[in-house]
C-alpha positions in Angstrom: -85.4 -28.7 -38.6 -87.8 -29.4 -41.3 -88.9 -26.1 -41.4 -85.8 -24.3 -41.2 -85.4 -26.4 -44.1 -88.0 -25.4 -46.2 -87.8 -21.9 -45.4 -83.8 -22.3 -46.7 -85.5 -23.7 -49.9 -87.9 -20.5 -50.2 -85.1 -18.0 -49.5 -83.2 -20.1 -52.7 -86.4 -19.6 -54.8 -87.0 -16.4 -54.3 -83.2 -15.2 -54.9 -83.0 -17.6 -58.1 -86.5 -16.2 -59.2 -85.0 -12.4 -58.4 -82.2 -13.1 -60.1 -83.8 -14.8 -63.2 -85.8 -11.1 -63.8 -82.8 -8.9 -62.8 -81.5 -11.4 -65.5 -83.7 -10.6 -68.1 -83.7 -6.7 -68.2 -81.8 -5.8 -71.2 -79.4 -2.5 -71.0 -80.2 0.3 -73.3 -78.1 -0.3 -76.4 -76.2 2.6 -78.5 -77.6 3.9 -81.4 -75.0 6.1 -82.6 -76.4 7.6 -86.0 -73.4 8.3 -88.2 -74.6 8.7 -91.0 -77.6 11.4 -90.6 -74.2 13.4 -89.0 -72.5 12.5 -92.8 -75.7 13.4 -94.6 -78.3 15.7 -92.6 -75.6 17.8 -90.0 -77.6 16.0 -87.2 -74.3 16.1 -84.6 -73.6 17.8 -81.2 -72.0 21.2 -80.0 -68.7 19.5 -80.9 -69.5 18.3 -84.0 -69.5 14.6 -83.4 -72.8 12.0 -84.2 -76.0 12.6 -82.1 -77.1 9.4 -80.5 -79.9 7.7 -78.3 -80.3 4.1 -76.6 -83.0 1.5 -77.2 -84.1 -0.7 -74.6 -86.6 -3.1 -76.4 -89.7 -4.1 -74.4 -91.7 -7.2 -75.0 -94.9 -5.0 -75.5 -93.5 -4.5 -79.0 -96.2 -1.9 -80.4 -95.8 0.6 -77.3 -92.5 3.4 -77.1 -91.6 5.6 -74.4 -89.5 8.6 -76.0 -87.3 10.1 -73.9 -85.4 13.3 -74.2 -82.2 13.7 -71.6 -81.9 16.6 -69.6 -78.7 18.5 -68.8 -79.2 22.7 -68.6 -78.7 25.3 -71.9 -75.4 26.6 -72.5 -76.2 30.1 -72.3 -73.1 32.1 -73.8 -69.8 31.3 -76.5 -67.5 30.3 -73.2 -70.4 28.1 -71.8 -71.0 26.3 -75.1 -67.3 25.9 -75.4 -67.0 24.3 -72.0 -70.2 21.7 -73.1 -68.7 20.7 -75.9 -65.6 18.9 -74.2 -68.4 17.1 -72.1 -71.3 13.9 -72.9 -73.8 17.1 -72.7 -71.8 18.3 -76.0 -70.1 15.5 -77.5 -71.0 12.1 -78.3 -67.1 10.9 -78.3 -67.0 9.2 -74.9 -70.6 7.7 -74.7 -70.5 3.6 -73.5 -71.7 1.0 -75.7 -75.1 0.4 -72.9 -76.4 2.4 -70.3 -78.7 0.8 -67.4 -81.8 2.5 -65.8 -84.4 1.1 -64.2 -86.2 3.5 -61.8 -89.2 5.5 -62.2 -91.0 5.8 -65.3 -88.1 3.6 -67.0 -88.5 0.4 -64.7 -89.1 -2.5 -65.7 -91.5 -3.8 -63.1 -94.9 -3.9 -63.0 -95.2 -3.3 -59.5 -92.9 0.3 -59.8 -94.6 1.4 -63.1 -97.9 -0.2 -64.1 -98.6 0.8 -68.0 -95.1 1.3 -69.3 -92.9 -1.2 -67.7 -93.3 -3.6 -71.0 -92.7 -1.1 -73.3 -89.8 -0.3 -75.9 -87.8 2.4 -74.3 -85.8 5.4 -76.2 -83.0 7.3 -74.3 -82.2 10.7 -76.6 -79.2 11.7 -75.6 -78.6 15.8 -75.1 -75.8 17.1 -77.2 -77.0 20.3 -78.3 -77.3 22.6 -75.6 -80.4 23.7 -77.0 -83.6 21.7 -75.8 -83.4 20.0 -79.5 -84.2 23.5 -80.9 -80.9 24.5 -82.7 -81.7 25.0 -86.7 -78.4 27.1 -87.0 -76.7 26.5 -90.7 -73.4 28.1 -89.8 -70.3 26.6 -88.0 -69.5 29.1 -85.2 -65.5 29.3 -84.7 -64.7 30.2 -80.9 -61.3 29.1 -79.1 -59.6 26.0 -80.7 -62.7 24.9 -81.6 -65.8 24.6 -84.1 -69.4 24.7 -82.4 -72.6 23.0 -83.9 -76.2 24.3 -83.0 -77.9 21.5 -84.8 -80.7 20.2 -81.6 -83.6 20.0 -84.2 -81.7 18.3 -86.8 -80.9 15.6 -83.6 -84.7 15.3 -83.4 -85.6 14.5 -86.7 -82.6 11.8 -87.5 -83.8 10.1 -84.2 -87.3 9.8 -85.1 -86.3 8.9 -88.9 -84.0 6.2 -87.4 -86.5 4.7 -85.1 -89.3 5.1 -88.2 -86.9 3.7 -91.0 -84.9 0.5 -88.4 -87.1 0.0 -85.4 -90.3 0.3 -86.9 -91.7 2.9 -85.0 -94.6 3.1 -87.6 -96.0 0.3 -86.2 -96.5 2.0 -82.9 -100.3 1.8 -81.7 -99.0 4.3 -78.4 -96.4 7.0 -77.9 -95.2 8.4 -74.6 -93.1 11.3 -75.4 -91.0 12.5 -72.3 -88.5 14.2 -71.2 -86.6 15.9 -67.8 -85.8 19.1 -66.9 -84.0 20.9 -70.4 -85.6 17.5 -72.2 -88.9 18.1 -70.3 -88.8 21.6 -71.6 -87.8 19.5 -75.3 -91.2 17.7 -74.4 -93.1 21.0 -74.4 -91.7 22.9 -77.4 -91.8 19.1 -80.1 -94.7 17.2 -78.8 -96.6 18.2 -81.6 -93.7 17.9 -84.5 -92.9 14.5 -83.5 -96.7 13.7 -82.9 -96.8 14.7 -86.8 -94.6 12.5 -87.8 -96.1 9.3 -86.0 -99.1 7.4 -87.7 -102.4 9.2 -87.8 -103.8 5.9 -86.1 -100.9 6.2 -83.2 -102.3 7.5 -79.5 -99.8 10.1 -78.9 -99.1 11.6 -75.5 -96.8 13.8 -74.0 -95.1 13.9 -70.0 -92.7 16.6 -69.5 -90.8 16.2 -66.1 -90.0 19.5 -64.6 -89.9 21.3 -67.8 -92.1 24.3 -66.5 -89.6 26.8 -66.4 -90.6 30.2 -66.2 -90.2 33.5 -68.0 -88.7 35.0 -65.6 -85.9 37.7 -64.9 -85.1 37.3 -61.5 -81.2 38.0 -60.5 -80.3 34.8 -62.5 -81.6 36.5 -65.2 -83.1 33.2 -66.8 -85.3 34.8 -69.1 -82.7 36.8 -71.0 -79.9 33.7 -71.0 -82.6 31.6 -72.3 -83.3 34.5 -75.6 -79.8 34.3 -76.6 -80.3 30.2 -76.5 -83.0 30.9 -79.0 -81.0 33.4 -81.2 -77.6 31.3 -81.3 -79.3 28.6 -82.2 -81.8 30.1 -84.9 -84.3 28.1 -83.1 -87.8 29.8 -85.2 -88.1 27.2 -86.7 -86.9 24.3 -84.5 -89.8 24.9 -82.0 -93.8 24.7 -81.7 -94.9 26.5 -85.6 -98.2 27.7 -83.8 -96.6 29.1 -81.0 -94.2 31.2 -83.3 -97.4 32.4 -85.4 -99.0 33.8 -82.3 -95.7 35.7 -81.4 -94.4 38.1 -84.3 -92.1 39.9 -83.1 -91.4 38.2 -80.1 -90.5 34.3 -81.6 -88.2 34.1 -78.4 -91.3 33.7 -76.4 -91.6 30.3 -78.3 -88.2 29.1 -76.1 -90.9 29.0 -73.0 -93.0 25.9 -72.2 -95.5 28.5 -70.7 -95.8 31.0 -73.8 -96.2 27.0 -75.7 -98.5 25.5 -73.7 -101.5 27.1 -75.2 -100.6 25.9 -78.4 -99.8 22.4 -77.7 -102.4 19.7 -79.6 -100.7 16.6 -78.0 -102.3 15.2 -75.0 -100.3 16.4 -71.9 -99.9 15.4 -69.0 -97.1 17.5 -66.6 -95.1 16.2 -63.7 -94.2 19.6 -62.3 -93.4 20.9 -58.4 -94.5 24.4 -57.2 -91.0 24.7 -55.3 -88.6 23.5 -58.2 -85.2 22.6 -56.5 -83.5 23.7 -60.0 -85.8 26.5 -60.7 -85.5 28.1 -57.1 -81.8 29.3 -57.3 -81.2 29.1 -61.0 -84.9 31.4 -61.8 -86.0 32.8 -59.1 -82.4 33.4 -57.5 -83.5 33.4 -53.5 -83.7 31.1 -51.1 -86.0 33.3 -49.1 -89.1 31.4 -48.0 -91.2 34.0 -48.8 -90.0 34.2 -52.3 -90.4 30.8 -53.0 -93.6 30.5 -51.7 -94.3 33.7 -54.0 -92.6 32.2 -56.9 -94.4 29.1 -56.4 -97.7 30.6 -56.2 -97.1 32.4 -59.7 -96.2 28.9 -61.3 -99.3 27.6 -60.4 -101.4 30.5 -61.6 -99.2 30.2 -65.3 -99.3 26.3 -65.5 -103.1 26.6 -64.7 -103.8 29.4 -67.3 -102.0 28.2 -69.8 -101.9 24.6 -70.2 -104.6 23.7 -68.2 -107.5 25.9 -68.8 -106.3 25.2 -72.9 -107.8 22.2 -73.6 -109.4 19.3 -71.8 -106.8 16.9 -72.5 -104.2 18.5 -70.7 -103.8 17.6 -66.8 -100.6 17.6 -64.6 -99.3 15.8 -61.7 -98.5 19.5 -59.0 -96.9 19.0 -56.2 -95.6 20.9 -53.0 -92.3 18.9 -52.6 -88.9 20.9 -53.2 -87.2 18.5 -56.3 -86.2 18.7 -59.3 -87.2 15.7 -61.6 -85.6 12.7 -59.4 -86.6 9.6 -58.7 -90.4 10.3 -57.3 -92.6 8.7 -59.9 -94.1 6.2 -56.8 -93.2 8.0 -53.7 -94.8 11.8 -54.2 -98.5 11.4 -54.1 -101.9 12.7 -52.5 -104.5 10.7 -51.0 -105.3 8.6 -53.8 -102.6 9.0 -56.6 -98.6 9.0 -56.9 -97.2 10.4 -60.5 -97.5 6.8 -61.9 -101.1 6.2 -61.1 -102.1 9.9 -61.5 -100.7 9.5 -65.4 -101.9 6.0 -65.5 -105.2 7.4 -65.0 -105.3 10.2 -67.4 -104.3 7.8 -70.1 -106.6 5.2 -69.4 -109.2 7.8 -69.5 -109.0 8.9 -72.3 -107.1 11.9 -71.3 -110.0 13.2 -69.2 -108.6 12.7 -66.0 -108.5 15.6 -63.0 -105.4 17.4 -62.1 -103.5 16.0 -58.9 -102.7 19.2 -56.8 -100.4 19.5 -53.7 -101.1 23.0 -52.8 -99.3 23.2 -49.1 -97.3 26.2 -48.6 -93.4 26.3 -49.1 -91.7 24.4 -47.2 -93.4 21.0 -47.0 -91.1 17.8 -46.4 -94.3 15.8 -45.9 -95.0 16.4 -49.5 -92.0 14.5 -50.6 -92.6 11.2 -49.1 -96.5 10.9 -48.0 
């Protein structure tokens, strides 16, 4: 009886202590920025304010910058369509969001460096991977469209410099999934400028690797016209558009800007992109994957990684696109949040991570 007692007393513990933590996790917190919409034209397809959430940590010098993914809007009708979503259109966004998986929890135990930081939550508007440095006002339907991505970028950092005190910062993760990991790829070094000289800056795409590549999707050529409609030469990385007269559209590709990039990187990318697969490739044929697959590797490898010896990348065999893998996904010795937790502490010297099992392997996911 006595026991059963005392083990009721450390099952009340345990809950109260569980519930005290769960307790202390802070939503992110709307930050919808009015007036750089007024001022600077820094709103979404629709033409209402851009926006992020903040998610203060108690390691108050350390950020995590996040860019949300979503997809491109890849023609007039498409963009149209956005526009009367939250992937166009700030109208409808809540006053807090709540995440707290992968590289955004809050506990130690799930994410080892970054789980004290302050946290930043961009939210996609724009259609455009944050690219969009169009002037004009483009009429279509019943409607007036905005391609103003780049102009979201800078009023976010300014906000977070000018209210937050970003300058302060002693580290900087900037990150981003799928159309924000490509974001990650094509700003790192913009937004690296505007941080303090002083500040260790590095950058974590998530699935942002997409290829230039005109398979029956014809990805490539929907992703030019995203460049062209949103005037985007100067909204992505200036080197990369140096190196490619003639051919600025290449710049819309994290693997035309990869040898270009200054900014530390580290990439969490899979071989067998679930996103990339039908949307890129366009087959579901194993031997096509497994060729497609095989020709990321070689591109992310030449690159990014033979470019300079702070680059590395998490690679692995596992058919997903971003998700919820940052602890489960690993090789004998690292998942995605050691592998990176490594790099960094290293001085961003660390050794790729490389699944290279052959399309399909469901082991990959979960060993």
């Amino acid at each position: 009886e006595e026991v059963t007692m005392r083990c009721s007393l450390l099952v009340i513990v345990v809950l109260a202590l569980s519930a005290s933590a769960s307790a202390q996790v802070q939503p992110f917190k709307l930050n919808l920025l009015t007036t750089s919409a007024k001022f600077s034209g820094a709103v979404c397809l629709d033409g209402s304010p851009s926006a992020y959430y903040l998610r203060p940590g108690t390691n108050t010098n350390k950020w995590l910058i996040f860019f949300q993914g979503g997809g491109w809007c890849t023609d007039l009708e498409d963009c149209y369509a956005r526009s009367k979503t939250r992937l166009g259109s700030s109208k409808s966004y809540p006053a807090t969001i709540n995440i707290q998986s992968g590289y955004f929890s809050p506990y130690q135990t799930q994410n080892p460096m970054m789980y004290d930081w302050n946290m930043v939550h961009v939210q996609y508007c724009d259609g455009g991977s944050f690219s969009g440095r169009n002037e004009t006002v483009t009429p279509y339907k019943d409607t007036a469209l905005y391609f103003r991505g780049h102009r979201i970028l800078k009023a976010v950092m300014y906000d977070l410099l000018l209210k937050h005190k970003l300058g302060k910062a002693t580290d900087v993760v900037i990150s981003g999934c799928s159309a924000g990991g490509l974001a990650t790829y094509l700003h790192a070094d913009e937004i690296r400028s505007m941080l303090p000289k002083q500040t260790t800056v590095a950058a974590m795409p998530d699935s942002g690797f997409f290829l230039d590549y005109n398979g029956p999707p014809k990805y490539g050529e929907r992703m030019r016209w995203v460049f062209e409609q949103n005037n985007a030469t100067d909204g992505v990385n200036a080197d990369c558009v140096k190196a490619n007269p003639g051919n600025e559209s290449n710049c819309m590709f994290a693997e035309h800007t990869a040898p270009h990039i200054q900014t530390p990187l580290f990439a969490l990318q899979s071989r067998f992109d679930a996103w990339q697969i039908p949307n890129v490739l366009g087959s579901n044929e194993t031997a096509d994957i497994q060729e497609f697959g095989l020709d990321l590797t070689q591109r992310i490898t030449r690159n990014l990684i033979a470019s300079s010896p702070k680059h590395s990348m998490f690679l692995d065999s596992c058919r997903h696109h971003c998700g919820n893998v940052w602890t489960t996904i690993h090789d004998a010795k690292h998942t995605q949040a050691s592998a990176f937790d490594a790099w960094y502490g290293d001085g961003f010297g660390h050794s790729p991570v490389f699944q290279s099992e052959p399309y399909p392997c469901v082991e990959c996911c979960q060993r």
